[in-house]
mmCIF file of the C-alpha atoms, coordinates in Angstrom:
data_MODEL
# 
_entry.id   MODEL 
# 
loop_
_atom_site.group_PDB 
_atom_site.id 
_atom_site.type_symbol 
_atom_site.label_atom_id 
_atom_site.label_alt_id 
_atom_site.label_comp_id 
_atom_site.label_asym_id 
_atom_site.label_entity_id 
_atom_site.label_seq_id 
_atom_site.pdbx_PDB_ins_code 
_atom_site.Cartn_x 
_atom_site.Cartn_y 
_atom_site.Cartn_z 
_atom_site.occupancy 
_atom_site.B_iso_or_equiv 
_atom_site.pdbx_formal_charge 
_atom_site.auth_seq_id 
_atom_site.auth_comp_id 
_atom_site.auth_asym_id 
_atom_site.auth_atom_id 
_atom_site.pdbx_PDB_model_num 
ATOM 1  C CA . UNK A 1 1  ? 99.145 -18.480 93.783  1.00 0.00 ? 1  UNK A CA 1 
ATOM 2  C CA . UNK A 1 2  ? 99.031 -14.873 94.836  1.00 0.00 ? 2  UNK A CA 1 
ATOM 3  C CA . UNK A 1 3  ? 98.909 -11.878 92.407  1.00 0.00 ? 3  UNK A CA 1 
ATOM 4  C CA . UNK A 1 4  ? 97.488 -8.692  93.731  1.00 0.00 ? 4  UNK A CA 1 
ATOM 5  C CA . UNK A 1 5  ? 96.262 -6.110  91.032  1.00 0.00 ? 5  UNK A CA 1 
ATOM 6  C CA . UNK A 1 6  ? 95.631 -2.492  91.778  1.00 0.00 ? 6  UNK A CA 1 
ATOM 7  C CA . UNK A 1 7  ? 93.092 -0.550  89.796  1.00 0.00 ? 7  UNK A CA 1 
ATOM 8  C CA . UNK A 1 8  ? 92.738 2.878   90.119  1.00 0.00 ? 8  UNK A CA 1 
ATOM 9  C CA . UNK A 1 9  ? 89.444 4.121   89.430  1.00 0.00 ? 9  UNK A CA 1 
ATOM 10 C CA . UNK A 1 10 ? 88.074 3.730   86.388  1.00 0.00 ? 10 UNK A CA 1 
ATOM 11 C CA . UNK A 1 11 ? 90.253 0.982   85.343  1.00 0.00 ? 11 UNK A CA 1 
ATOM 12 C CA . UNK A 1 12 ? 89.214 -2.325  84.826  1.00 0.00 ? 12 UNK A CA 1 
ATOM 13 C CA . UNK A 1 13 ? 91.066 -5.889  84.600  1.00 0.00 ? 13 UNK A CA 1 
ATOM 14 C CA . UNK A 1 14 ? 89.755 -9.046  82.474  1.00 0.00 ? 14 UNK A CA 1 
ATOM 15 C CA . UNK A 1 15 ? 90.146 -12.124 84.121  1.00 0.00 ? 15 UNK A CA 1 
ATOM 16 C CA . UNK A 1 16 ? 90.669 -15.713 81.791  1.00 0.00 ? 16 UNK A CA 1 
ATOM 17 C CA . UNK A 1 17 ? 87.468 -17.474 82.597  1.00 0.00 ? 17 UNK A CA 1 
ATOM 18 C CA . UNK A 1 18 ? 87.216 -20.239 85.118  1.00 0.00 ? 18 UNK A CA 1 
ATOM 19 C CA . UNK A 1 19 ? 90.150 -18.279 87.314  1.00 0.00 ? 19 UNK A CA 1 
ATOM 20 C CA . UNK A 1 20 ? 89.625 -18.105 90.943  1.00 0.00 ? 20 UNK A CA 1 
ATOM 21 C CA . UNK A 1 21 ? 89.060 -14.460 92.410  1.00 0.00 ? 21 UNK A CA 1 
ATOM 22 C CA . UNK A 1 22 ? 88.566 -12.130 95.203  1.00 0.00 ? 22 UNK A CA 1 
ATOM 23 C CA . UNK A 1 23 ? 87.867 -8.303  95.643  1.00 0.00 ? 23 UNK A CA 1 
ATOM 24 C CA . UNK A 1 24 ? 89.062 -5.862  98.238  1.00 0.00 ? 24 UNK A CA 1 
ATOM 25 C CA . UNK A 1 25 ? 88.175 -2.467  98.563  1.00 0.00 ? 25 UNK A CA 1 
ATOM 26 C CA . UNK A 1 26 ? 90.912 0.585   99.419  1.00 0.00 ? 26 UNK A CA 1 
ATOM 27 C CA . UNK A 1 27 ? 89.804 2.805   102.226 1.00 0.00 ? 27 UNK A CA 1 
ATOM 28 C CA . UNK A 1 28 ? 87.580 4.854   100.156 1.00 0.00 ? 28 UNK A CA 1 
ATOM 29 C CA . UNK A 1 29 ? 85.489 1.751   99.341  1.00 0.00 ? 29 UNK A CA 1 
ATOM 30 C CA . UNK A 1 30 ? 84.642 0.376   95.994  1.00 0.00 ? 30 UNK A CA 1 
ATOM 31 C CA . UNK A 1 31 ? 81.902 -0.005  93.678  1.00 0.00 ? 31 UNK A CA 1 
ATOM 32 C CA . UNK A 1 32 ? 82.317 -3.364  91.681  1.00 0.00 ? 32 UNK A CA 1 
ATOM 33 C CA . UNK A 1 33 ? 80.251 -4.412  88.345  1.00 0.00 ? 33 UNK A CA 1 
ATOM 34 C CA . UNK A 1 34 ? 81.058 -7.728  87.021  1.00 0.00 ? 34 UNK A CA 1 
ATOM 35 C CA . UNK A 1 35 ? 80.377 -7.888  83.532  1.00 0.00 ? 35 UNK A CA 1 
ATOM 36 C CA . UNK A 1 36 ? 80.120 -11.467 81.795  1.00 0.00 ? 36 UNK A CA 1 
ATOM 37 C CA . UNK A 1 37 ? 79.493 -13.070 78.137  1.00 0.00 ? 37 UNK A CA 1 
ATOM 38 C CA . UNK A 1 38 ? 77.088 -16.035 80.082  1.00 0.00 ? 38 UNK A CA 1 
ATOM 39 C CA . UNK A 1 39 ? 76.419 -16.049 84.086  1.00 0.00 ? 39 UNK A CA 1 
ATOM 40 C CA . UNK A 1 40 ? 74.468 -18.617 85.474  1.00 0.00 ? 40 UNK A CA 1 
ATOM 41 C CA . UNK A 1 41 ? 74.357 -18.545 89.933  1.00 0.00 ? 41 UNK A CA 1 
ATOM 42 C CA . UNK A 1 42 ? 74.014 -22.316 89.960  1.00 0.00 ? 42 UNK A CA 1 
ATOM 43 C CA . UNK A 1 43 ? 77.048 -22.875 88.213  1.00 0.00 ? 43 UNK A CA 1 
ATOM 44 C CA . UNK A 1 44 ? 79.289 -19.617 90.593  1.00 0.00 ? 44 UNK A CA 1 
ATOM 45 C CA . UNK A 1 45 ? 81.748 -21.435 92.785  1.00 0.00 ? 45 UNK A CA 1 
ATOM 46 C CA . UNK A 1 46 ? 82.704 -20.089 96.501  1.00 0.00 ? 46 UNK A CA 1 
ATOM 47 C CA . UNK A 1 47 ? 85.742 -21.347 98.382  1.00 0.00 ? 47 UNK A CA 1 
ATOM 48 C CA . UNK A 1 48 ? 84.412 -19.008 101.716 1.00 0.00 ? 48 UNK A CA 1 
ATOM 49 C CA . UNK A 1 49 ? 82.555 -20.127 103.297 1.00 0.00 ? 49 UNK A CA 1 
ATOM 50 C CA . UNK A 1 50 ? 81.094 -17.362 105.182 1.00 0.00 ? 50 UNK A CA 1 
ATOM 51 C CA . UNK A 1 51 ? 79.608 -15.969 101.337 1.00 0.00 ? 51 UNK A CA 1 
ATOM 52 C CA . UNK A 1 52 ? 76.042 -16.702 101.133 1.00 0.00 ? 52 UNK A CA 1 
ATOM 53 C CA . UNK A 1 53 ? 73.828 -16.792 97.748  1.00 0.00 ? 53 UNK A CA 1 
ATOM 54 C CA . UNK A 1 54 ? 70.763 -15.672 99.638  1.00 0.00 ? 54 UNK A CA 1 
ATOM 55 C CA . UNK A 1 55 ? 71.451 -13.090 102.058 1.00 0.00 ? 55 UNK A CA 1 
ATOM 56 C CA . UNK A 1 56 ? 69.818 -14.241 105.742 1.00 0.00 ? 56 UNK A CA 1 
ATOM 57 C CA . UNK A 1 57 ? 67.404 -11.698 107.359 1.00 0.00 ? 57 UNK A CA 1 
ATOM 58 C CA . UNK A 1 58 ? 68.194 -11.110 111.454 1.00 0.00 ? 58 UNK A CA 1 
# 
């Protein structure tokens, strides 16, 4: 499924829990808070492969 969403800044979106999700910034960039009623990391689920939980020092 594919359903793009546009905020303009300042505006936020709710998402139902458990709902797959992915962010994209404009060409101005993007600040992004995440807000949540309980987040645990060991429980977050990534379908990329390329995100890493612990960023890898060159």
């Amino acid at each position: 499924m594919w359903n793009e969403i546009v905020l303009k800044p300042g505006e936020q979106y709710t998402l139902e829990p458990n709902t797959l999700h992915w962010f994209q910034a404009g060409e101005e960039g993007a600040v992004v808070s995440e807000f949540s009623t309980m987040s645990t990391d060991e429980y977050d689920v990534f379908t990329d492969q390329e995100i890493k939980r612990i960023p890898e020092i060159e």
